[in-house]
C-alpha positions, 0 to 999 in steps of 0.5 A: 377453914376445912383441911385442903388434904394436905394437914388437918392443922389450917393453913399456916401464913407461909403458903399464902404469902409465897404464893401470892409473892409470884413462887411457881407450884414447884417452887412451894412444893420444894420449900414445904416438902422437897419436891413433888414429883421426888416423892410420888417416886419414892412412894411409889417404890417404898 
């Protein structure tokens, strides 16, 4: 599979297998990076 963006690597099980399992968005974004909207923030800032 072509890399979606996020990482050059394919994508691991773990994002699938949340997403199918019924976690919103915000949810899996937490789980793999913190939070989206947090680090759009500090990007923004930096």
């Amino acid at each position: 599979p072509k890399p979606a963006g996020r990482r050059s690597a394919p994508e691991p099980p773990e994002p699938a297998g949340a997403h199918a399992d019924g976690k919103s968005v915000s949810e899996l974004l937490a789980a793999f990076g913190g939070g989206d909207s947090p680090r759009r923030r500090r990007r923004r800032e930096d």
